[in-house]
Each structure stands twice: as structure tokens, then as C-alpha cells.
C-alpha positions in Angstrom: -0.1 -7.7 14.0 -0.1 -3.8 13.8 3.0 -3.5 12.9 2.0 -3.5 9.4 -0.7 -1.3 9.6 1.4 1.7 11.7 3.9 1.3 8.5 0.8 2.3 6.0 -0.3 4.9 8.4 2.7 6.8 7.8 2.9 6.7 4.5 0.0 7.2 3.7 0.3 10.6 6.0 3.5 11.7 4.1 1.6 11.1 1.0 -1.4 13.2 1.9 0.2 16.5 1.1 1.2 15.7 -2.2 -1.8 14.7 -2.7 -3.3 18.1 -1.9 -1.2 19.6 -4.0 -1.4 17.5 -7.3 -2.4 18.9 -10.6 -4.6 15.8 -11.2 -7.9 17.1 -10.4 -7.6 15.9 -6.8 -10.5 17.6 -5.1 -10.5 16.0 -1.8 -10.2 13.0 0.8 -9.5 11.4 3.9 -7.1 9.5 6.0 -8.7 7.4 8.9 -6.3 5.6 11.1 -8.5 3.6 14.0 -8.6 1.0 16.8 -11.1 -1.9 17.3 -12.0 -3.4 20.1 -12.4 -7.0 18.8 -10.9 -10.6 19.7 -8.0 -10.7 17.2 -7.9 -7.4 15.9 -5.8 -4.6 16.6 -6.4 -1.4 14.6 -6.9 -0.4 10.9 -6.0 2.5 8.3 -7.7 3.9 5.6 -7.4 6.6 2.5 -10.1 7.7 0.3 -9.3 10.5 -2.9 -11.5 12.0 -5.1 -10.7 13.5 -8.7 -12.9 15.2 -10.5 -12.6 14.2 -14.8 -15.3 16.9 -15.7 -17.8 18.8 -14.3 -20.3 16.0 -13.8 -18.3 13.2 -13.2 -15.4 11.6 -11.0 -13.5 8.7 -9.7 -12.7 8.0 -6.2 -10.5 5.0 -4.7 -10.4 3.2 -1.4 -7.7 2.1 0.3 -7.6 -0.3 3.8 -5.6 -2.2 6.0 -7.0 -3.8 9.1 -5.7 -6.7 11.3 -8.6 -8.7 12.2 -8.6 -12.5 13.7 -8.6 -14.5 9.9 -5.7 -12.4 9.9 -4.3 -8.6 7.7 -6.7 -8.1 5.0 -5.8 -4.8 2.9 -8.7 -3.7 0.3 -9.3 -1.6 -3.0 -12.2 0.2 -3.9 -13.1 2.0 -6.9 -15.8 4.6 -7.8 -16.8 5.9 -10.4 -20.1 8.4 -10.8 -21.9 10.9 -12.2 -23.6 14.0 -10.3 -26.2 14.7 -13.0 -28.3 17.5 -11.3 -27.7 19.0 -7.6 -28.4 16.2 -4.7 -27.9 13.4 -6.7 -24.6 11.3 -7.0 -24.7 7.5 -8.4 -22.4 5.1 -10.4 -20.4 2.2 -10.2 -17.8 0.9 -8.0 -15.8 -2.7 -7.9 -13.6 -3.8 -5.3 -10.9 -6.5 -3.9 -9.5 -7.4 -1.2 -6.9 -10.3 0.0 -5.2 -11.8 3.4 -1.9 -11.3 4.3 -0.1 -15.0 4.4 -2.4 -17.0 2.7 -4.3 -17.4 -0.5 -7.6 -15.6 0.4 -8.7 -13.0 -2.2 -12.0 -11.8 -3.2 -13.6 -9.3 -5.5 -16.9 -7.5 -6.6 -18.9 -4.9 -7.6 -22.2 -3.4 -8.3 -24.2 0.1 -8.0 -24.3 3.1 -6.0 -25.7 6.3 -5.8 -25.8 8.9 -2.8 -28.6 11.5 -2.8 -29.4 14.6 -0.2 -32.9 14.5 1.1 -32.2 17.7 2.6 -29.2 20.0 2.8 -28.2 18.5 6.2 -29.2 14.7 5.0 -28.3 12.1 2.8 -28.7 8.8 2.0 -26.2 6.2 0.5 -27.7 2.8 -0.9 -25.5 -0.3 -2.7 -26.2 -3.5 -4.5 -23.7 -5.7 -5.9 -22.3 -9.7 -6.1 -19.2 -10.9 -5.7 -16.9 -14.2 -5.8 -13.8 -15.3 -3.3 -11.3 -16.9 -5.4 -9.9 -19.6 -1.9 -13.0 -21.6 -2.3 -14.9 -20.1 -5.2 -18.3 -19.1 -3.6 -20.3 -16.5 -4.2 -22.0 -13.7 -2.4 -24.7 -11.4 -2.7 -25.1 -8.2 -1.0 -27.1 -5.1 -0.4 -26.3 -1.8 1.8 -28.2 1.5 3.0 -27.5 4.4 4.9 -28.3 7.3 6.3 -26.1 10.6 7.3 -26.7 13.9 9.4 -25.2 17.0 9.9 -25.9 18.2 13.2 -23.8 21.4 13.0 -21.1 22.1 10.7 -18.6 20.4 13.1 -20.6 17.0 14.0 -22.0 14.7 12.0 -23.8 10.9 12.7 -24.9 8.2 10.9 -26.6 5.2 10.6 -26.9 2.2 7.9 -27.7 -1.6 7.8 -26.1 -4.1 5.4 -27.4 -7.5 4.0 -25.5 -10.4 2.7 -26.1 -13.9 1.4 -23.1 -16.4 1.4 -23.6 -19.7 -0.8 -21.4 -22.6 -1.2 -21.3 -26.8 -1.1 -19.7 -26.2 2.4 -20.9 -22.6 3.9 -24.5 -21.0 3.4 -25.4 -18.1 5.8 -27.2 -14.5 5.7 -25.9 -11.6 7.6 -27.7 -8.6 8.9 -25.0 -6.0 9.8 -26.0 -2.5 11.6 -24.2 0.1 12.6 -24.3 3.6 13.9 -21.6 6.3 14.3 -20.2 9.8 14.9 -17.9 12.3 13.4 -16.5 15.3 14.9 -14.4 18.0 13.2 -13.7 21.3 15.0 -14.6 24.1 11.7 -12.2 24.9 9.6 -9.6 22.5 11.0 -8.3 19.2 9.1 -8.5 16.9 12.0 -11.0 15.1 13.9 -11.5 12.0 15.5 -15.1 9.3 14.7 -16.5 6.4 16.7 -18.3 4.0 15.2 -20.8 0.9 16.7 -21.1 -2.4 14.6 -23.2 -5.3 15.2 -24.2 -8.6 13.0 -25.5 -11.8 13.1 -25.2 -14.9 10.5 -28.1 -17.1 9.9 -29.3 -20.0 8.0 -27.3 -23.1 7.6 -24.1 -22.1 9.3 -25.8 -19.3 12.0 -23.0 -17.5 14.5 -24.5 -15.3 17.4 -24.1 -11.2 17.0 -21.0 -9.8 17.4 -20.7 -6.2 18.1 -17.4 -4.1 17.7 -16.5 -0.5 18.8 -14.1 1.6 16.7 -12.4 4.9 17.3 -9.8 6.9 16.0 -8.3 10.4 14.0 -9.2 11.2 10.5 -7.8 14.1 8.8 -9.3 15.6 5.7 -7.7 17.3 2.8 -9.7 19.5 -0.1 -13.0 20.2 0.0 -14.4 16.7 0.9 -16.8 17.5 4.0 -19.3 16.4 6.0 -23.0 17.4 4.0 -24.6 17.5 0.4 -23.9 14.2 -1.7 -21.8 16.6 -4.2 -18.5 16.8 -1.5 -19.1 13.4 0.6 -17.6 10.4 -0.3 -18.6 7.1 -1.1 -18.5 4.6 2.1 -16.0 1.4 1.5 -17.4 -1.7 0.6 -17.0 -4.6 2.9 -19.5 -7.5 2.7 -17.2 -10.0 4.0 -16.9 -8.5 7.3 -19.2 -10.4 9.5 -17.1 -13.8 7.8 -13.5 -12.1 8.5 -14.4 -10.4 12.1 -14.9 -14.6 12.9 -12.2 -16.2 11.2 -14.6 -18.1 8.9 -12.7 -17.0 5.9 
């Protein structure tokens, strides 16, 4: 099931230096290209870009591939925001995703906004709905998260997610935490992350916790860096993990 993934990897790699480079207002991003330790999953790859389209505001995508056990879901994310005064980022985003070989595909959005509570700390917090187009269900969902810089080199961070899952045949809430670690060596591009990840589904359809380790390499282009909400991205959202990490979509 890699296969697929290692493929995106390196384009995605070849594409990062023209990215760099572009006259589009490109002012930073990062590649991530990871492993997971879960039943049925192998590895994923990501790419996030920011541009700025004025002063005080900017658009940044999403891009991810993962193999999981309901089988290779890729995903899009957009962003787009406003940094209105120093410390404060917020906006709107949308998203959708679909699995490889079969007619899965879902879709949502909502708001966003990341704000620095001190120069070393921020704190990212989401709300949105969305809809699955296999079965037509709808889902609610809600996400916060808090990051630290340690030094100018390490970084950790911690969130929890929420979200309700409602149809004739499925109805569930998930509670998602998780809790990871960055680590950059100054002034170099590359650095490698781990990650913890654990959830639950309750209610009508209840599934035990599940908790998944992931590690890998990033590499970071521009001035996207670890610190104030101003040059940190947006995380990527995902509230149909907990049903894809078990197959149940």
C-alpha cells in the first residue's frame, strides 16, 4: 500500500524548490513524510504552503496521502485568514478528502483562528460540520490545541479533538488526544517529529481507544517556523480519523 505514497513523496520533494523560488507570494511551508505504527497502515506524506495576498491576509493549502486499513485516503485543505493585529491569526478553511478504490469522499469546513498567548506559545482552536457523500451522514466537530517552543530548535504540542457522527445506521462521539514533538537543528531545513494519538468512540456504535505512534522527516522551506501565530501554520483537518484508523468508513 506505500507504493503510492513513496511516489507523492518524491514529487512532492522535487516540487519544493520551485516552490521556494516562485514569484507567487509563497512565504513558506513544509513537507512531512512519516510512518505509523497502526494495523493496516503503512506511512503517510504531507505538504502545506503559505502565500501571502497582502499584508494582513493569506491562503494556505493542505495536501495528504496516508494508507490506513479502510484503505489510501489523500486529502485537501484550504485556509484562508486574516492577521489583523500582532498574535492573532483566524479565518476560514474547507476541506475533502476521498479513498483510493472506492466511492468514499467527504467534505467540510468551518472556523479557525490561532493566537500567541506568549512569544513561545500559542493556541489553535476549530469548529466546523461536514457531510460524506458514500452514505450521506453528517458530522460535527470541534478541535483545540496547544504549542511550545522550548528552544528555538524544539518544539511540543498538545490538542484534543471532538466529534459527533449521525446517521440511520452509525451514531458515535469521538474524543481524540494527542501530544507530540518537533525537532529542528537552527538554521537547518530538516528535522524529524513524533507524534502520540489516542481515541475512543462512544454512544450507539462505541469501539475501545486506539492509540497510534508516528514518526518521520519534515523539511521546511521560507520562513514558516516553529513560534508566534504570524509564521506557523494551520494544522490539517481530519475529523474522520478515529472512523478511517478502524475501517468503519
Amino acid at each position: 500500500m506505500f507504493r503510492p505514497l513513496a511516489i507523492a513523496a518524491v514529487v512532492l520533494i522535487s516540487a519544493v524548490p520551485a516552490l521556494a523560488q516562485s514569484s507567487l507570494g509563497l512565504t513558506g511551508g513544509e513537507l512531512r513524510l512519516g510512518y505509523s505504527d497502526l494495523d493496516g497502515a503503512s506511512g503517510f506524506v504531507s505538504l502545506k504552503a503559505d502565500v501571502a495576498v497582502t499584508e494582513f491576509h493569506g491562503l494556505q493549502g493542505d495536501l495528504h496521502l496516508s494508507d490506513t486499513v479502510s484503505g489510501t485516503i489523500g486529502t485537501l485543505a484550504a485556509h484562508a485568514y486574516l492577521t489583523p493585529h500582532e498574535g492573532q491569526k483566524y479565518g476560514l478553511f474547507t476541506f475533502v478528502g476521498d479513498v483510493g478504490g472506492r466511492s468514499a469522499t467527504y467534505g467540510g469546513g468551518g472556523i479557525e483562528g490561532l493566537f500567541a498567548l506568549s512569544p513561545q506559545t500559542a493556541v489553535e482552536a476549530r469548529a466546523g460540520l461536514g457531510l460524506t457523500h458514500r452514505t450521506g451522514f453528517d458530522f460535527l466537530f470541534a478541535e483545540i490545541g496547544l504549542s511550545h517552543d522550548i528552544a528555538p530548535w524544539l518544539s511540543v504540542h498538545t490538542g484534543i479533538g471532538l466529534a459527533e457522527y449521525d446517521e440511520a445506521g452509525f451514531s458515535a462521539m469521538a474524543y481524540q488526544i494527542s501530544a507530540g514533538i518537533d525537532y529542528r537543528p537552527q538554521g537547518q531545513p530538516f528535522g524529524v517529529f513524533a507524534e502520540l494519538t489516542h481515541d475512543r468512540l462512544t454512544g450507539q456504535n462505541a469501539q475501545p481507544g486506539q492509540t497510534e505512534f508516528r514518526a518521520g522527516l519534515s523539511l521546511s522551506f521560507g520562513t514558516t517556523r516553529r513560534g508566534g501565530p504570524e509564521t506557523r501554520s494551520f494544522t490539517m483537518p481530519d475529523p474522520l480519523d478515529p472512523l478511517t484508523r478502524r475501517g468503519l468508513f
